[in-house]
Structures are given as C-alpha cells and as structure tokens.
C-alpha positions, 0 to 999 in steps of 0.5 A: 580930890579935886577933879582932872580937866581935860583941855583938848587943843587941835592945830594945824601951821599956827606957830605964830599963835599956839605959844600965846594960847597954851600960856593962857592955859599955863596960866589958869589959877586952876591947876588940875589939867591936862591940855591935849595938843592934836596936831594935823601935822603942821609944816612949821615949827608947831611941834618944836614950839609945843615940845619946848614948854617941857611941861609934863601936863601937855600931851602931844600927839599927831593925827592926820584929819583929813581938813575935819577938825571935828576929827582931831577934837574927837581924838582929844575926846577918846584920849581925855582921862579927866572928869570935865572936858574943855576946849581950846583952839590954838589961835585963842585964849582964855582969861585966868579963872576960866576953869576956876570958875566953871568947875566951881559951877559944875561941881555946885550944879550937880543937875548940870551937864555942860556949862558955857560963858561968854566970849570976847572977840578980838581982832588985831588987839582989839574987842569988837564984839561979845559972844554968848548970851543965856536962853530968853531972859534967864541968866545963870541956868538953862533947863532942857527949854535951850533946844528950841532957842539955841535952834533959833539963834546962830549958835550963841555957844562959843567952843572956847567957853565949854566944859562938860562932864566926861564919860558920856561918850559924846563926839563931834559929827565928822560930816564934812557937810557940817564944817564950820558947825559941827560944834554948834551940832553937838551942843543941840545934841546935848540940849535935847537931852542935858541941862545947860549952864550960863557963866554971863561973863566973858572967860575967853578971847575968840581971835578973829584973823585971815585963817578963821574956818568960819570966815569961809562964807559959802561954806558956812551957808551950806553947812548950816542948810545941812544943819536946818535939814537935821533937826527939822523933824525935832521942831514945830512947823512954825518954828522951823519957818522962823528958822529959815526965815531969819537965816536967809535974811541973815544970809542977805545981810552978810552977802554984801560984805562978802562979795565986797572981800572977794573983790578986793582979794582979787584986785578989783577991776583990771 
C-alpha cells in the first residue's frame, strides 16, 4: 500500500492565492494525500474558495492563532494521519512530481528522516532566485554533520519543499520570539538528531509578494538573535563568532534596501 502524505496548509485572507496553491496540490501525480486547510479565520471569501473544490481529501478546519502561524502548522501535526507530513502555505505551489519524487526517496532511504529540495522564487511571474542547497559539497544525502552548516547559513531549507516521516511527535516552537524562524528552528532540532536528505532540484514556487512574513525586517533581525541565543551552547566558540559575524554583515547589507522601502512606503520627503 502506498504511504498517506499529509499536506498541512495554513491561511489566513489569501483568497486570491489559496485556489492557485491547492490546484497544484490537486495536481501531483502522486495520489495518497490529505491536504489539511488550518484557517486563522479569514474575512473573505477563504472558506467559500476551499469548500467549493468538493473534494473529499481536503479537510477544512478553523483555528484562531493568535498571529503564530506556528500555531496553526501544529494543529495541521496533531491532525495529519499520514505516514510522511509535508507543507504548504496558501500563497505558494508545488511543481507535479514533488511528492512523487520525495516519497520515492524517502521510502528508498529508510536511514533518512526528512528530505528537502530546492525552492524557485517568483515574484510578479518571474524567477529570481533559487533557494536550497545540499550541506558543503554533498549533494544527495546529508548525515547528522548538517547541524553546524545549517547553524551557519540562513537557513537554506524551504518549508514548501519538506516532507518528513510522522509519528515523532515534532512541533514547531510557538515563541513568538522566533516568528519568522520558527521553521528554521525545527529543522536545527531535527539536524541534531536525523539524518537529512537533499533533492538538488527545484520541486516548488516560493511567491514572494506585499504580504510575505519574512518581508517584515525588524522582526526577522530580532527573531534570529533570539534564534543565535538558542543554540549557542550546541556550538563551538568559534563557530558561534562566525555565527554573528556574518549576520551582522548581512544585517548591514539589507538595511539600505530596507530603509530605502520604508521611505518610499511613506511618500518621502514632504
């Protein structure tokens, strides 16, 4: 028999997206699959769009999260009854064979926990940049060594692109300290203890847009502090300095862009 996937889909006031996202779930060759819709109880017309697919594999529900969308992808984990979890936010897509492909590896990689891919970014219809990369020089499979490079990097592990195996109990952090990183936090939890695969192809659309939570600067620099702060004590001293070292110089190299948003949002000089 071949294994249940359990797609957990969170949302909140994305009618103009969500329709776009569960097609391309709709549309996977691979067919064992619940998609689980947590809505955070949208003002528009969410549920109507969801509801009117009247297909029996999607399971609507609504939650109240309280702005932690960690929240609601944890109600999606209590809920999933398949044997692989996977994730996809309502504003984003996945090519065909994505689940294809990842419970092939999965199923042929007993030893592995959680597998991910690359992750094509697209704003207003067009690609501009891909996301993901396998630890070092390694492609295809990454042992238990992925804690310290993942630490290192800026988290180069898309939620759109991850399927891991159910049952061990794993929840995303609901500090909202950790917004904006609290899927970054739990894929360093499962590098300390599981091994992790590598698809070195793009398998999913990451929509960049007005609404992106990662968009919001401040709170990123703050939440990945809080994140640095974590973890310090699982690192080596040096480690931990390159660690700050090369966020504050990325720090550095965003704020001009970002101050530059902030004054054209406001209309500039008056």
């Amino acid at each position: 028999m071949t294994p249940l996937v359990s797609i957990i889909m969170p949302t909140y006031n994305y009618a103009g997206f969500i329709a776009e996202s569960i097609n391309s779930v709709l549309g996977q060759t691979y067919r064992n699959w619940e998609l689980i819709v947590i809505d955070n109880y949208s003002s528009d017309n969410t549920e109507e769009i969801v509801r009117g697919f009247g297909c029996g594999q999607i399971r609507y529900m609504k939650f109240k999260n309280n702005g932690v969308i960690a929240a609601s992808r944890n109600v999606g984990l209590r809920e999933a009854h398949g044997d692989y979890v996977a994730f996809l936010d309502s504003d984003d897509l996945w090519l065909a064979d994505k689940l294809e492909k990842q419970v092939n590896y999965l199923s042929t990689h007993k030893d592995v926990f959680m597998v991910y891919s690359k992750a094509a970014a697209v704003e207003n219809g067009v690609l501009t940049y891909t996301k993901g990369r396998a630890p070092g020089r390694r492609i295809g499979l990454a042992h238990r060594g992925i804690f310290t490079d993942l630490f290192l990097s800026f988290n180069y592990i898309s939620c759109l692109t991850v399927m891991f195996r159910n049952g061990m109990g794993l929840q995303f952090s609901e500090d909202k300290g950790l917004t904006t990183v609290e899927d970054f936090d739990l894929w360093l939890t499962v590098a300390s203890k599981y091994e992790i695969g590598y698809i070195d192809e793009p398998l999913a659309f990451y929509r960049i847009h007005g609404k992106n939570t990662g968009a919001r600067i401040k709170k990123y620099v703050g939440a990945n502090l809080n994140l640095i702060k974590k973890y310090r004590d699982s690192v080596s001293a040096p480690v931990l300095m390159r660690k700050y070292a090369t966020f504050y110089a990325y720090v550095l190299s965003i704020l001009p862009e970002a101050i530059g948003r902030a004054f054209r949002r406001s209309g500039g000089l008056t």
